[in-house]
Residue, then its C-alpha position, 0 to 999 in steps of 0.5 A: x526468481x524475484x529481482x527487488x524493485x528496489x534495493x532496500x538494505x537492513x538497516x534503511x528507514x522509508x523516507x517518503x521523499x525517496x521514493x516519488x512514484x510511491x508518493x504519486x501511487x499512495x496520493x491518487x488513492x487517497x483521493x480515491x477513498x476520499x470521494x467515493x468509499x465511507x468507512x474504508x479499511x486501510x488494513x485491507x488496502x495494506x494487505x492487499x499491497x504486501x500480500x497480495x491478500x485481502x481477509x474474506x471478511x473485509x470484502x464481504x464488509x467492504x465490497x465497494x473497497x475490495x472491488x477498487x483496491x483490485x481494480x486498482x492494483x495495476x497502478x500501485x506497482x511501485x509501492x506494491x515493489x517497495x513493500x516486496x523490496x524491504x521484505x527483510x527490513x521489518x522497520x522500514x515497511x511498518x514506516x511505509x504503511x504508517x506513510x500510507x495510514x497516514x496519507x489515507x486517513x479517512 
């Protein structure tokens, strides 16, 4: 059984302020990307944190990106959490990855 990490209801948008360690998660890697991955897909990072997927193709076009990502993936529990919570709630995680898109633009 699945116990949400966070309680999202239908009808909550994503407010970064809300949500600090998301904010903490989604700023150490965009630092991350910044200074050692060029030409990172975001996509890629996105699915893995809703998914738990990653595209076969994008880690044979990203392998650098797809090795960081799942090394990675212990200290993105929070926003992996959140993306999980708000399962139900189709505006409020197309506003947490616009969040994410936005803060790793590369």
């Amino acid at each position: 059984m699945y116990y949400p990490r966070y309680l999202v209801s239908e009808s909550d948008n994503f407010k970064a302020d809300n949500f600090p360690k998301v904010i903490e998660e989604v700023e150490a890697i965009s630092k991350l990307i910044e200074t050692t991955i060029s030409g990172f897909n975001i996509d890629m990072l996105i699915s893995f944190l809703k998914d738990h997927y990653m595209d076969a193709t994008w880690v044979k076009s990203y392998p650098q990106a797809a090795e960081m990502i799942s090394t990675m993936a212990s200290g993105l529990g929070n926003t992996e959490g959140l993306f999980k919570s708000s399962f139900g709630n189709r505006n409020f995680s197309s506003g947490l990855e616009d969040y994410i898109r936005e803060q790793c633009k590369t």
